[in-house]
C-alpha positions as CSV (number, residue, x, y, z in Angstrom):
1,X,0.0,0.0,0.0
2,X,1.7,3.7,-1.2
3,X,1.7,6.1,1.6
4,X,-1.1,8.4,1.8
5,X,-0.2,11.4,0.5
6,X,-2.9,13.7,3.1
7,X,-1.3,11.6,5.8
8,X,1.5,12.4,8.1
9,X,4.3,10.0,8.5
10,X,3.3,9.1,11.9
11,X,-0.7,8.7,10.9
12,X,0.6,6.3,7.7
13,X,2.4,4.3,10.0
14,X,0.1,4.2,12.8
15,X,-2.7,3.2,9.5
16,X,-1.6,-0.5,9.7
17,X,-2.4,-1.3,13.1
18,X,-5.7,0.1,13.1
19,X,-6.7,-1.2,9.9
20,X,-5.7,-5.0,10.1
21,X,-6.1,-5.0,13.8
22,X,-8.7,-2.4,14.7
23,X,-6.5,-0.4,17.0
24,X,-7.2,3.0,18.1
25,X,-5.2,6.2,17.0
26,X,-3.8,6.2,20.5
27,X,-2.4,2.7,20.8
28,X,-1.5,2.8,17.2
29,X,0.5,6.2,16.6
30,X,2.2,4.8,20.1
31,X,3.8,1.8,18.0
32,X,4.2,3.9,15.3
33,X,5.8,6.8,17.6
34,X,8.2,4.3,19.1
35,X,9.3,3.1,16.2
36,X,10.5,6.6,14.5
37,X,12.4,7.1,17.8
38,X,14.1,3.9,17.4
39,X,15.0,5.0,13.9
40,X,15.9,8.7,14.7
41,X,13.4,9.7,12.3
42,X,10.9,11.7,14.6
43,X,11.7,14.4,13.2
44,X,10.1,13.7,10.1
45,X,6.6,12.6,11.8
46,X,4.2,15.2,11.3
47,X,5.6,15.8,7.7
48,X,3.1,14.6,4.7
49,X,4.5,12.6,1.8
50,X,5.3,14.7,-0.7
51,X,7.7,17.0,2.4
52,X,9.5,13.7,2.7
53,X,13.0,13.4,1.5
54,X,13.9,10.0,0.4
55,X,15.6,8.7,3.5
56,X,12.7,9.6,5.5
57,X,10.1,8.2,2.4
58,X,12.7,4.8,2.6
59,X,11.6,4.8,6.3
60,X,8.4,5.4,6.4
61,X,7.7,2.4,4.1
62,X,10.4,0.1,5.9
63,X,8.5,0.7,9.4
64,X,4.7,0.3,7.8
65,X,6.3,-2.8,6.8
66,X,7.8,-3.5,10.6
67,X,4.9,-2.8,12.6
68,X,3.2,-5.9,11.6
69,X,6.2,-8.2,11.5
70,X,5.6,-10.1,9.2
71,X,7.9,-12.9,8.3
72,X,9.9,-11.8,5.6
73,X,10.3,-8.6,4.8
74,X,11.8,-7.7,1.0
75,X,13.7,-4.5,0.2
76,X,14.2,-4.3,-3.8
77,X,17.0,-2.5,-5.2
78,X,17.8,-0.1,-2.3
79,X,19.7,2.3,-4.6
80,X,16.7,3.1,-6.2
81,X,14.7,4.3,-2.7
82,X,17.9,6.0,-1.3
83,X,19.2,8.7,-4.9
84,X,22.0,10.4,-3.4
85,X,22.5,8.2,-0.5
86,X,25.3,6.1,0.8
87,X,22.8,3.7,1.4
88,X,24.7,0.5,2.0
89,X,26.3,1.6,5.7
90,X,22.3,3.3,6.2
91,X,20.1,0.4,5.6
92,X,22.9,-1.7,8.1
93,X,22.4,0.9,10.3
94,X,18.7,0.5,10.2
95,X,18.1,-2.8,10.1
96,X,20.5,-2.8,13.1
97,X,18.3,-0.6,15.1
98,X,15.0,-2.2,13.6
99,X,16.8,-6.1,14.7
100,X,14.2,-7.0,17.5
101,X,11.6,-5.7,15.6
102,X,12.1,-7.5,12.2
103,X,12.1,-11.1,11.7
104,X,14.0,-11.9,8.2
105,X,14.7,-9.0,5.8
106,X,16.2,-9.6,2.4
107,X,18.0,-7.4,0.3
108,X,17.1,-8.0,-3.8
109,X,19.5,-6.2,-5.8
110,X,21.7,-7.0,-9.2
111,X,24.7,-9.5,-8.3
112,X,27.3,-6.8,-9.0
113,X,26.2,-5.2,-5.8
114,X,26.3,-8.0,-3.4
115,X,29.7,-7.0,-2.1
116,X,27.9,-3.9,-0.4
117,X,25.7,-6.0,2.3
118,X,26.3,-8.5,5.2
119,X,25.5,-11.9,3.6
120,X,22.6,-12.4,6.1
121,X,21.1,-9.7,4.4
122,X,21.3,-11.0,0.8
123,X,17.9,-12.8,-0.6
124,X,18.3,-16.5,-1.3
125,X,16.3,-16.2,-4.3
126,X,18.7,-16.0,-7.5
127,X,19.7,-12.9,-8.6
């Protein structure tokens, strides 16, 4: 599901829980709150989606993800999320600080980039 563009970054979070689980605001913009403090993103949480830049868009789409842990979580070809970004060292970074709160995450990118990520991170699926 896209973000919602008349959303805030916190409110399109916080929309998971209280869609799939009928949560209210409260309970759910907690779990979404505590999650953008995890990620030192809070800063970006009352912004809307087109005032996102795209580290905080990147984010905001890995922790809508999160917030239901679901089993496997897929991140396709980082490089094109993250323009402008040193985005190997970042999404380490993130999924470092996301660990307890992610179950598996894959990375799918082209083979001449597997050099740039831990091999745990690396889909099994051919590339």
């Amino acid at each position: 599901m896209p973000l919602r563009a008349n959303l805030s970054l916190l409110d399109n979070i916080a929309l998971i829980p209280q869609y799939r689980h009928n949560l209210d605001y409260e309970t759910a913009s907690a779990q979404a709150w505590n999650l953008l403090l995890l990620t030192g993103q809070e800063g970006a949480a009352l912004k809307r989606d087109p005032q996102l830049n795209p580290v905080e868009r990147c984010v905001a789409k890995l922790l809508r993800a999160a917030i239901e842990r679901p089993p496997i979580i897929l991140i396709d070809r980082p490089a094109l999320l993250l323009p402008d970004t040193h985005y190997p060292p970042f999404l380490s970074d993130l999924l470092e600080r996301l660990a307890d709160h992610l179950n598996d995450c894959w990375i799918l990118d082209y083979r001449w980039n597997e050099p740039l990520y831990p091999p745990h991170l690396l889909s099994p699926a051919p590339r």
